[in-house]
Backbone and ligand atoms as CSV (ligand in chain L), in Angstrom:
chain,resi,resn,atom,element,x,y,z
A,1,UNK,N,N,16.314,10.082,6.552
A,1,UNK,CA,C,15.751,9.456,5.350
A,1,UNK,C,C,16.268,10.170,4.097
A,2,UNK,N,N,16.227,9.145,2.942
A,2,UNK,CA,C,17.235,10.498,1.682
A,2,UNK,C,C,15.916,10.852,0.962
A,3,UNK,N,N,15.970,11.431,0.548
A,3,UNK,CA,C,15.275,12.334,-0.508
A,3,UNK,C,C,14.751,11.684,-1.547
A,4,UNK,N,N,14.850,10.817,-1.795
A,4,UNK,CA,C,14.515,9.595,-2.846
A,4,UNK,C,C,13.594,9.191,-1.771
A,5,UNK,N,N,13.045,9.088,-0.637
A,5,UNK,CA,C,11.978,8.506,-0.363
A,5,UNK,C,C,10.476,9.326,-0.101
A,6,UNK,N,N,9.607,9.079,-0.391
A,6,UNK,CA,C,8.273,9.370,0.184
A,6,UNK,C,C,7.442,8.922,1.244
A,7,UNK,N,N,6.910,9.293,2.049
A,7,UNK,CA,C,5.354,8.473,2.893
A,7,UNK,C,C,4.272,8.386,2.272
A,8,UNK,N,N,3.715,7.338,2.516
A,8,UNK,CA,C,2.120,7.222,2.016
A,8,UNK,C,C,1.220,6.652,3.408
A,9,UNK,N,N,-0.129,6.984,3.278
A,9,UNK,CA,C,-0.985,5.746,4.054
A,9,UNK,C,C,-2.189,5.849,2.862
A,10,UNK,N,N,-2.600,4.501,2.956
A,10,UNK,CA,C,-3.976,3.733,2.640
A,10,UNK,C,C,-4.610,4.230,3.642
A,11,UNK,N,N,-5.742,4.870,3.185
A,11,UNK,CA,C,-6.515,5.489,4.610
A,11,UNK,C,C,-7.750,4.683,4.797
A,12,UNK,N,N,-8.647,5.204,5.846
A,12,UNK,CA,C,-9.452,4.295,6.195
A,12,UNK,C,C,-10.777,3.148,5.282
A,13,UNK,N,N,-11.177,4.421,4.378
A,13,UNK,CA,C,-11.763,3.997,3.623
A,13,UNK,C,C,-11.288,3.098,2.520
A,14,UNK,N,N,-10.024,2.973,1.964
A,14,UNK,CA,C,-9.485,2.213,0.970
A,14,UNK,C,C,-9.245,0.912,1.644
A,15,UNK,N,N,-9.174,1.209,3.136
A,15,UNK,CA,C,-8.755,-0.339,3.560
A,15,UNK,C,C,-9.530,-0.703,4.021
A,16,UNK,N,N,-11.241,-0.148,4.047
A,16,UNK,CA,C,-11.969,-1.180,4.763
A,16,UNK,C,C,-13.099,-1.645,3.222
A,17,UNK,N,N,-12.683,-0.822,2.728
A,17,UNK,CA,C,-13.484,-1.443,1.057
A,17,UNK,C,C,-12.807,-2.435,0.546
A,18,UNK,N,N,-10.961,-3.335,1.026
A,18,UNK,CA,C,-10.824,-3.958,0.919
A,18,UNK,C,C,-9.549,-3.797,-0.795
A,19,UNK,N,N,-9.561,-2.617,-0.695
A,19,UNK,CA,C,-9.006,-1.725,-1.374
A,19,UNK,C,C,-7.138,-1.686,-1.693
A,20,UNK,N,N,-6.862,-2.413,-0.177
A,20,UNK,CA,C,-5.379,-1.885,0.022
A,20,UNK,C,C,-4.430,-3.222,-1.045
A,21,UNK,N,N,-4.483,-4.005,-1.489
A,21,UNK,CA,C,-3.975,-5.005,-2.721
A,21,UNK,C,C,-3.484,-4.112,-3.497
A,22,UNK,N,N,-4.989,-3.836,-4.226
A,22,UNK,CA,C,-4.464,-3.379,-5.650
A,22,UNK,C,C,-4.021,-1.834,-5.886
A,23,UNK,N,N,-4.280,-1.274,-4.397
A,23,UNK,CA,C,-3.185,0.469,-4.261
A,23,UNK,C,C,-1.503,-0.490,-4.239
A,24,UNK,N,N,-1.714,-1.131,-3.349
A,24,UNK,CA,C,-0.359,-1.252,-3.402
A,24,UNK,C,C,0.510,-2.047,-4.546
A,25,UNK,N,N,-0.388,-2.466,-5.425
A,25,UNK,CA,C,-0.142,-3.483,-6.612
A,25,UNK,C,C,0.497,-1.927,-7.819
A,26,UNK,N,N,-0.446,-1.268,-7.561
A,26,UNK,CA,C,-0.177,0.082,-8.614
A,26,UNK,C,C,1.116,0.995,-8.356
A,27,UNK,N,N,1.170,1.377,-6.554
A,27,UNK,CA,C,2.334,1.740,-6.228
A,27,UNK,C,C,4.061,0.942,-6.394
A,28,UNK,N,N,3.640,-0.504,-6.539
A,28,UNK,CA,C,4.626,-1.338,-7.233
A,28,UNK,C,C,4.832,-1.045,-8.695
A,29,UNK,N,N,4.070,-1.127,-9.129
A,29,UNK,CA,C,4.382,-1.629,-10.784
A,29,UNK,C,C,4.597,0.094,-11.153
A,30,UNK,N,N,4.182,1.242,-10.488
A,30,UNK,CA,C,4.839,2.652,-11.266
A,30,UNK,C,C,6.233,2.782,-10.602
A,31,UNK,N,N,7.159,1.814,-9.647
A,31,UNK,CA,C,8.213,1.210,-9.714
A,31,UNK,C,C,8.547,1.729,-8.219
A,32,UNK,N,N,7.761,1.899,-7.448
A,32,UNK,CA,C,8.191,2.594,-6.359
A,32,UNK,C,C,8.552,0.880,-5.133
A,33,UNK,N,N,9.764,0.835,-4.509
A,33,UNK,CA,C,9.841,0.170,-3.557
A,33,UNK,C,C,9.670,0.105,-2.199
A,34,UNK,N,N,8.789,-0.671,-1.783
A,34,UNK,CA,C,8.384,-0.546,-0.159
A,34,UNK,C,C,9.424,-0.776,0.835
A,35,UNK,N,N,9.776,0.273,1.083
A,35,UNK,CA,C,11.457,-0.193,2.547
A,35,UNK,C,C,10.456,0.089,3.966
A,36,UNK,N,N,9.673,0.221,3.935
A,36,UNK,CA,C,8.998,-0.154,5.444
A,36,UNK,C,C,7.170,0.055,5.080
A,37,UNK,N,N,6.762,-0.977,5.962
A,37,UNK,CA,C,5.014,-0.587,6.352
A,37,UNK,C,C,4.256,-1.396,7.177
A,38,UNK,N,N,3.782,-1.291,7.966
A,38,UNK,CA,C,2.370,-1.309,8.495
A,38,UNK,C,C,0.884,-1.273,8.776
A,39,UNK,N,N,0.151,-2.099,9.011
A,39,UNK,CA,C,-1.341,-2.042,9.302
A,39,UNK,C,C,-1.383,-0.700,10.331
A,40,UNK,N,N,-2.425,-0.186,11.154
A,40,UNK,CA,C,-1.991,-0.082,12.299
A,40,UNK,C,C,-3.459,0.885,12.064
A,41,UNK,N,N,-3.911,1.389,13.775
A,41,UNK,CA,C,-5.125,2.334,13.288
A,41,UNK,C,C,-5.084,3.847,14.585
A,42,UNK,N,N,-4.902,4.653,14.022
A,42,UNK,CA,C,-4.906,6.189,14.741
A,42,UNK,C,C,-5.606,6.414,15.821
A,43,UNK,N,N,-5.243,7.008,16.944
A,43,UNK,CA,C,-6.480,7.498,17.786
A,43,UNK,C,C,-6.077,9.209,17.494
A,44,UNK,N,N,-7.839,9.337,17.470
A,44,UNK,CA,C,-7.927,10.822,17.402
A,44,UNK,C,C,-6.845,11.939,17.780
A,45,UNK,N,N,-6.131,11.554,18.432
A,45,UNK,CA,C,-4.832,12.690,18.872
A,45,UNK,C,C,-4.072,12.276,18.062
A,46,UNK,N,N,-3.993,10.941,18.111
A,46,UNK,CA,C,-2.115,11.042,17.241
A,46,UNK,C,C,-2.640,11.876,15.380
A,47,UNK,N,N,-4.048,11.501,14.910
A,47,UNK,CA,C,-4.081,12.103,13.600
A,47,UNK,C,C,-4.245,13.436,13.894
A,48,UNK,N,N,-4.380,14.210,14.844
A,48,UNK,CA,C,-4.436,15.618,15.153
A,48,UNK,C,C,-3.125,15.997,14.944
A,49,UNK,N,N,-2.256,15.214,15.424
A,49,UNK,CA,C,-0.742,15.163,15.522
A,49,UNK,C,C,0.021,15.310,13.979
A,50,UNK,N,N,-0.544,14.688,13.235
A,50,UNK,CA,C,-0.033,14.246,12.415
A,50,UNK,C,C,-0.770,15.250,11.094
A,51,UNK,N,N,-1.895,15.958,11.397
A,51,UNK,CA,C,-2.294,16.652,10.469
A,51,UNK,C,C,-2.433,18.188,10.947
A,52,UNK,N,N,-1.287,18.394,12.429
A,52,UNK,CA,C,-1.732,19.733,12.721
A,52,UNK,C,C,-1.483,20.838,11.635
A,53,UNK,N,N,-0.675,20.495,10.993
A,53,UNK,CA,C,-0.635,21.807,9.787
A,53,UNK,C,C,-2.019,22.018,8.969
A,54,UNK,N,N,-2.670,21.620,9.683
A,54,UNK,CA,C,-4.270,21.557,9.166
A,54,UNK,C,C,-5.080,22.392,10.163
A,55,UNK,N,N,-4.859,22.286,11.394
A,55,UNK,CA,C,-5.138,22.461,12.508
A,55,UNK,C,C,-6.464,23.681,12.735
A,56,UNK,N,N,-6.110,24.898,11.710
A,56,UNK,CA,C,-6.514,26.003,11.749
A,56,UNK,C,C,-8.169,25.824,10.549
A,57,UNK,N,N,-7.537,24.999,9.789
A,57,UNK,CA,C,-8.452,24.708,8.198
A,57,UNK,C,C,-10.264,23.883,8.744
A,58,UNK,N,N,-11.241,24.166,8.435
A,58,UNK,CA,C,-12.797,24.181,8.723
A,58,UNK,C,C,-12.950,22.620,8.844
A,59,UNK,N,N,-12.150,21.677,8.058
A,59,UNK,CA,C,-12.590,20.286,7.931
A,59,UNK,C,C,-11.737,19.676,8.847
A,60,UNK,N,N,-10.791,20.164,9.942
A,60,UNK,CA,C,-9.638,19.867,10.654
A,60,UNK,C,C,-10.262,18.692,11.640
A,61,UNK,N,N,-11.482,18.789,12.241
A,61,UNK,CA,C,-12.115,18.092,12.754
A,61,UNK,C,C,-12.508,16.649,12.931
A,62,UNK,N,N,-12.983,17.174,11.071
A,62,UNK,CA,C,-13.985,15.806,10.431
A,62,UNK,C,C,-12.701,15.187,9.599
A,63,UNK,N,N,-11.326,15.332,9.355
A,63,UNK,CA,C,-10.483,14.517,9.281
A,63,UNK,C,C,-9.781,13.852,9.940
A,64,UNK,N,N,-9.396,14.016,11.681
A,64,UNK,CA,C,-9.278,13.536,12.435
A,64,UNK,C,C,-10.109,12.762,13.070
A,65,UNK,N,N,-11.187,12.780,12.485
A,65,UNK,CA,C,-12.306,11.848,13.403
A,65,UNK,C,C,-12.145,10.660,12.315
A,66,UNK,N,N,-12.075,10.862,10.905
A,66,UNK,CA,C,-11.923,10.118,9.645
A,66,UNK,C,C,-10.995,9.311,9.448
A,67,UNK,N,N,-9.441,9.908,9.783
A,67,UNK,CA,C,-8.228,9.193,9.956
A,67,UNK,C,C,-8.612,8.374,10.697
A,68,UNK,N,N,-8.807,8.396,12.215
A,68,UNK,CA,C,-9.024,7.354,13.235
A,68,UNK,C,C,-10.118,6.665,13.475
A,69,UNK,N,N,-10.892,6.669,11.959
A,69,UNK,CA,C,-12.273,6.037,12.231
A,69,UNK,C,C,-11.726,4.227,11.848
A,70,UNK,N,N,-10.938,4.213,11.548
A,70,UNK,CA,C,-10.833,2.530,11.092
A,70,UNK,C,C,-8.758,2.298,11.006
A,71,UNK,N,N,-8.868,0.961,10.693
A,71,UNK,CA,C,-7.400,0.874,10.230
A,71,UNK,C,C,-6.340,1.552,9.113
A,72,UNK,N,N,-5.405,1.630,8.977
A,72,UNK,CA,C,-4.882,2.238,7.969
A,72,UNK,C,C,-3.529,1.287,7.262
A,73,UNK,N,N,-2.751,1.668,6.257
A,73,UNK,CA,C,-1.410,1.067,6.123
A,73,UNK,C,C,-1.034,2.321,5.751
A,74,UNK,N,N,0.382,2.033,6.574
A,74,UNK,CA,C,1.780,3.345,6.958
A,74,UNK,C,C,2.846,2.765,5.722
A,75,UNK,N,N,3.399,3.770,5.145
A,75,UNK,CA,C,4.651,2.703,4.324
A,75,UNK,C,C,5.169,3.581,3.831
A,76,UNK,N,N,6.780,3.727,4.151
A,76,UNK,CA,C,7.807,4.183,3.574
A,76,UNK,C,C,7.888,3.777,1.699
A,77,UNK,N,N,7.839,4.623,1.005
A,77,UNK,CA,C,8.363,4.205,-0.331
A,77,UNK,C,C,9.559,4.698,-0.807
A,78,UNK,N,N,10.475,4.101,-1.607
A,78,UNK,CA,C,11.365,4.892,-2.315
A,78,UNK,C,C,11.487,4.672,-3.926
A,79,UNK,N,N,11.898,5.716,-4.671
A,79,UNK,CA,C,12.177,5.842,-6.104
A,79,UNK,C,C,12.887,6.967,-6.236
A,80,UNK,N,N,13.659,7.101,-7.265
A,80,UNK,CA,C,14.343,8.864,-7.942
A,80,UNK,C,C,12.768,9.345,-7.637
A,81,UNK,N,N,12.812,10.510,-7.277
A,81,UNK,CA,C,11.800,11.438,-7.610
A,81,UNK,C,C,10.603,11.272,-6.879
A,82,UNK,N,N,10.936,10.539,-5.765
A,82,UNK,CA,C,9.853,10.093,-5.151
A,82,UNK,C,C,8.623,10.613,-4.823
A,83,UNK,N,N,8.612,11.936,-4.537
A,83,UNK,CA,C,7.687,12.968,-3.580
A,83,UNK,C,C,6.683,13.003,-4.652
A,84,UNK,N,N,7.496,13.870,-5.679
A,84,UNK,CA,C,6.647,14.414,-6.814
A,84,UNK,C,C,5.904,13.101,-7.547
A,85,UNK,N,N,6.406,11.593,-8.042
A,85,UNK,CA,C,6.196,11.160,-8.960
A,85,UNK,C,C,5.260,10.274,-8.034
A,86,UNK,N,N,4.756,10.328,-6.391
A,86,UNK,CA,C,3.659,9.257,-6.328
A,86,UNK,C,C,3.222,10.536,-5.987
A,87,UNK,N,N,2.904,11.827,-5.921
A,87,UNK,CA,C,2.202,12.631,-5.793
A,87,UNK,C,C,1.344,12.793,-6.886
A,88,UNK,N,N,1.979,12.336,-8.612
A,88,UNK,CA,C,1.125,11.972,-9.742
A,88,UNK,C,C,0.496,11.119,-9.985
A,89,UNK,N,N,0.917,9.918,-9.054
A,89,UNK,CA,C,-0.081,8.942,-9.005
A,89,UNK,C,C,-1.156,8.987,-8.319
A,90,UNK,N,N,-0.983,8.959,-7.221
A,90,UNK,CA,C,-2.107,9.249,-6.739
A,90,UNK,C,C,-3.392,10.650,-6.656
A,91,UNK,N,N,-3.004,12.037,-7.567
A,91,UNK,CA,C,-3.934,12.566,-8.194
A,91,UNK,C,C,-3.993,13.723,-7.230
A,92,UNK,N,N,-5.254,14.330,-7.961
A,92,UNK,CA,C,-5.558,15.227,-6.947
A,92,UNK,C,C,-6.120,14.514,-5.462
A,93,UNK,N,N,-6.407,16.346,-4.733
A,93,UNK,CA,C,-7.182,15.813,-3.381
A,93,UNK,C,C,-8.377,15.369,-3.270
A,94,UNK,N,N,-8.710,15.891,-4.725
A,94,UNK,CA,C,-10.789,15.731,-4.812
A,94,UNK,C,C,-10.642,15.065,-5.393
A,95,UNK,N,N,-10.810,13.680,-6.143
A,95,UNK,CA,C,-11.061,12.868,-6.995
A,95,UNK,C,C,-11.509,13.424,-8.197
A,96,UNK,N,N,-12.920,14.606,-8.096
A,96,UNK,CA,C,-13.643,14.867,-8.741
A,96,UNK,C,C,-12.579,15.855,-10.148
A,97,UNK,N,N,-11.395,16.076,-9.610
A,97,UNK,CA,C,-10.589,16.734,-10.246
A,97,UNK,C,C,-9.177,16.098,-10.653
A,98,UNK,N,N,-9.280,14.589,-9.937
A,98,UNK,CA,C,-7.837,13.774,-10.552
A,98,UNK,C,C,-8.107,13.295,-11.650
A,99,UNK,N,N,-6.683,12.936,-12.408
A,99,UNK,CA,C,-6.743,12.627,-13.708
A,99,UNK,C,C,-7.085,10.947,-13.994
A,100,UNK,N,N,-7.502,10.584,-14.798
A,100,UNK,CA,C,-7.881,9.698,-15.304
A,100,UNK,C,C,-6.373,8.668,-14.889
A,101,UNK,N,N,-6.325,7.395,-14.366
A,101,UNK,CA,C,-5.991,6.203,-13.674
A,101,UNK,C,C,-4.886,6.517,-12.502
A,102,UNK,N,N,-5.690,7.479,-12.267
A,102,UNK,CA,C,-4.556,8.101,-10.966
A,102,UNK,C,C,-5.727,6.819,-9.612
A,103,UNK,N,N,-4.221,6.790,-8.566
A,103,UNK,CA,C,-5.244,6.084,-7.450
A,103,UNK,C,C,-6.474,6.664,-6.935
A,104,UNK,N,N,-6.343,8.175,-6.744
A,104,UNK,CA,C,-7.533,8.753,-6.521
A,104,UNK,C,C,-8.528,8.839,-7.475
A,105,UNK,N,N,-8.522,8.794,-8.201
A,105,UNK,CA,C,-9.616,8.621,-9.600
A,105,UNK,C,C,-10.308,7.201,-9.280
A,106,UNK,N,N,-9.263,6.399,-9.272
A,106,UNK,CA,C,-9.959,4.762,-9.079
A,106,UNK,C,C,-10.556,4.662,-8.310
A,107,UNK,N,N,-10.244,5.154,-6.665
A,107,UNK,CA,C,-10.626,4.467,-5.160
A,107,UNK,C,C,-11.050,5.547,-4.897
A,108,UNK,N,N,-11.275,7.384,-4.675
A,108,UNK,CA,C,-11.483,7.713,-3.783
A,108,UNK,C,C,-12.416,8.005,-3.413
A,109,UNK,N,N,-13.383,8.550,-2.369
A,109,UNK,CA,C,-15.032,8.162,-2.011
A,109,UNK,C,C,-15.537,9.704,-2.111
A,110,UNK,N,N,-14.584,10.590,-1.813
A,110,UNK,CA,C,-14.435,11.987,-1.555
A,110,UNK,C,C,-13.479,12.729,-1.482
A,111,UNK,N,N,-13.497,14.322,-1.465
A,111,UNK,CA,C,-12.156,14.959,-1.376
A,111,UNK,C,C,-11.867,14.762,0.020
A,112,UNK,N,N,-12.873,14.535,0.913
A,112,UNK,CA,C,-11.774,13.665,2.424
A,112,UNK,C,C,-11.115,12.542,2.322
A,113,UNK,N,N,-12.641,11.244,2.010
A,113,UNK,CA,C,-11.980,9.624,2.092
A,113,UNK,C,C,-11.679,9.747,1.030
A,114,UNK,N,N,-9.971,10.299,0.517
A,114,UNK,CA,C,-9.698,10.282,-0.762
A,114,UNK,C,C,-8.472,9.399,-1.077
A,115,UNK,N,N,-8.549,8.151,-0.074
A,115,UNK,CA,C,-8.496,6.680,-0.934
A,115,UNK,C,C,-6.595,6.544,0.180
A,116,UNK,N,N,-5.416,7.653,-0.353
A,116,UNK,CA,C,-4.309,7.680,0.153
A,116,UNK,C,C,-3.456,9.063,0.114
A,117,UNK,N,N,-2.876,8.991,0.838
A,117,UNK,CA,C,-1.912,10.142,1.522
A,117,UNK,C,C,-0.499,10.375,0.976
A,118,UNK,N,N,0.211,10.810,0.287
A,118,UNK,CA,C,1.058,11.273,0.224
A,118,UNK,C,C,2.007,12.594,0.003
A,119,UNK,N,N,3.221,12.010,0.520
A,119,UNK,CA,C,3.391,13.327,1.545
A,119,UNK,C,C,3.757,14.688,0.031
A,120,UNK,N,N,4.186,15.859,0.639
A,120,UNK,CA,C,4.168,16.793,-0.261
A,120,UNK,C,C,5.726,17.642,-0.497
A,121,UNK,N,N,6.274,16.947,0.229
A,121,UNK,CA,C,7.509,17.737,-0.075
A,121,UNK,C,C,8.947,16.636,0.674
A,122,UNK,N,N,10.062,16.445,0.270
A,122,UNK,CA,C,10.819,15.653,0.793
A,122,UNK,C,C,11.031,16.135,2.748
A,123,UNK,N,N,10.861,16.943,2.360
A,123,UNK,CA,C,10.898,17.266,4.379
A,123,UNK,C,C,10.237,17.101,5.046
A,124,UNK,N,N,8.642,17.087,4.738
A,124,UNK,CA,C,7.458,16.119,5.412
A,124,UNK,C,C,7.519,15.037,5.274
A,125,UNK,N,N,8.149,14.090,3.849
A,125,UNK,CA,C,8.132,12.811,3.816
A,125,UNK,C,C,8.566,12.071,4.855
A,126,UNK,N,N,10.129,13.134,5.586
A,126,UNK,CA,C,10.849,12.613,5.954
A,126,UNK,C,C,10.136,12.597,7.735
A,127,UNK,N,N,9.612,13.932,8.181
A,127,UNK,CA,C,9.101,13.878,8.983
A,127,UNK,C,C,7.847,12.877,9.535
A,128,UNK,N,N,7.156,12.792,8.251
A,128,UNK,CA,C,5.694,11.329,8.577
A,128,UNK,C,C,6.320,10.163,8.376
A,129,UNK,N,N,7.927,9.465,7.827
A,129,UNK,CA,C,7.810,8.694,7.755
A,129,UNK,C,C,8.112,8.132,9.479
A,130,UNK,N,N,9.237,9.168,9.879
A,130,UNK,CA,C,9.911,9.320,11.084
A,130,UNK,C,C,8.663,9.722,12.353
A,131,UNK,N,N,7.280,9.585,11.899
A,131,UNK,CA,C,6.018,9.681,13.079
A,131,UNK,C,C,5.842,8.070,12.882
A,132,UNK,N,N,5.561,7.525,12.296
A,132,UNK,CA,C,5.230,6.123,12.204
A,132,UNK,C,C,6.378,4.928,12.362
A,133,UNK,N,N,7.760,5.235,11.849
A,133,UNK,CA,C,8.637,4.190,12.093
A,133,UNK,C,C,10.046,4.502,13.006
A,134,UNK,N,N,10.063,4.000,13.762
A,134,UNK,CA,C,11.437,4.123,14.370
A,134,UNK,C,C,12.908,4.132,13.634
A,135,UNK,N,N,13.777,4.133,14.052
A,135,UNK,CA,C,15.282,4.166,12.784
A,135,UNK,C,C,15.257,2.893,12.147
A,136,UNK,N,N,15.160,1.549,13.176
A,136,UNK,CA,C,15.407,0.557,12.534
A,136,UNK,C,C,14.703,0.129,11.579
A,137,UNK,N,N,13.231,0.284,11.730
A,137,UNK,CA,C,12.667,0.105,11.080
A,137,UNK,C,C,12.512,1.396,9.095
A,138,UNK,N,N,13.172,1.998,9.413
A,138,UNK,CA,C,13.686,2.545,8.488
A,138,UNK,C,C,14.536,2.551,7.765
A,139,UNK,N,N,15.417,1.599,8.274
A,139,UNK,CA,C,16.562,1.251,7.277
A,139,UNK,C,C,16.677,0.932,5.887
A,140,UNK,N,N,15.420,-0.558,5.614
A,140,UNK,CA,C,14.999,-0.712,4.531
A,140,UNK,C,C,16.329,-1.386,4.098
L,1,GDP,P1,P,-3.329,16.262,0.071
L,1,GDP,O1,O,-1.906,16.749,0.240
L,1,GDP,O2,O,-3.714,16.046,-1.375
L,1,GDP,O3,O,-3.643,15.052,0.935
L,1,GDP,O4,O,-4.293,17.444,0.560
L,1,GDP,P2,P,-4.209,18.458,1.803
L,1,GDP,O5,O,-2.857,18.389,2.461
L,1,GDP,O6,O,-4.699,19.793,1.330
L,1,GDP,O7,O,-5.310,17.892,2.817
L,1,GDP,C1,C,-5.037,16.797,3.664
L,1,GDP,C2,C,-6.246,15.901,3.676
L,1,GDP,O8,O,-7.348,16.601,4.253
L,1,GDP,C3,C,-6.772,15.483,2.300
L,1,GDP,O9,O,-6.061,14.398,1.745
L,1,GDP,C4,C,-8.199,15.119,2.607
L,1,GDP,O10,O,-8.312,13.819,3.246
L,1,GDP,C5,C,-8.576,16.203,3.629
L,1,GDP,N1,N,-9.160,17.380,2.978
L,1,GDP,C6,C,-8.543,18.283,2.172
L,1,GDP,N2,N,-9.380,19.254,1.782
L,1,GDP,C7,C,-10.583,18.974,2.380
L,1,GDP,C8,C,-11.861,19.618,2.376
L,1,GDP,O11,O,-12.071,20.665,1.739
L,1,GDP,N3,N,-12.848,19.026,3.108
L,1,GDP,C9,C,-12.632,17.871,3.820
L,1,GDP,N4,N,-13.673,17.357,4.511
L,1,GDP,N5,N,-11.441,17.239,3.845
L,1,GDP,C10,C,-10.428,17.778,3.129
């Protein structure tokens, strides 16, 4: 994947509040393009999987039970600057501390159900996008 792309998911709570439109209406229009995504919903191992760099951290638990409590959307994005510039959109981790019309400010319920995921550095991007999509489906 190049470096110009990011991962995101709509997590459980944004998509069962009915939520996932207008995240993805916002992730459009701050110009980012969708080259792959999916519905799809976690079982408890694969989000263990997917958040073991957490593994050791007190809430490691109650986010894996959270990830796989409902459906989600998976989606490759790309833009220049990708990592960093939907990492500003979508805000902090706590809501209670994101900035004003960040996605997490708008949608998120908590610093857990905090609305969507994105990744933090181009080498995880590349790694979560490559847990959820196969090559082809990465092409874009
Ligand atoms: P992110 O990169 O902003 O998503 O934040 P982290 O990588 O630090 O944490 C991953 C995810 O774990 C967050 O998006 C939250 O869903 C959850 N999380 C982070 N910190 C806490 C916490 O203190 N308590 C709980 N319950 N969940 C947390």
């Amino acid at each position: 994947m190049a470096t110009n792309r990011t991962f995101t998911m709509i997590k459980p709570d944004a998509f069962a509040e009915g939520n996932s439109g207008a995240i993805l209406k916002m992730i459009e229009e701050a110009g980012f393009k969708i080259v792959a995504m999916k519905a799809t919903q976690l079982t408890g191992e694969m989000a263990g999987k997917f958040y073991a760099v957490h593994a050791e951290r007190p809430f490691y638990a109650d986010l894996c039970a959270y990830m796989s409590s409902g459906p989600i959307i998976a989606a490759i994005l790309e833009k220049d600057n990708a990592v960093e510039d939907f990492r500003k959109l979508i805000g902090a981790t706590n809501p209670a501390d994101a900035a004003e019309g960040t996605i997490r400010k708008i949608f998120a319920k908590s610093i857990e159900a905090n609305a969507v995921h994105g990744s933090d550095s181009d080498e995880n991007a590349t790694i979560e996008g490559n847990f959820y999509f196969s090559e082809i489906e990465r092409v874009g």
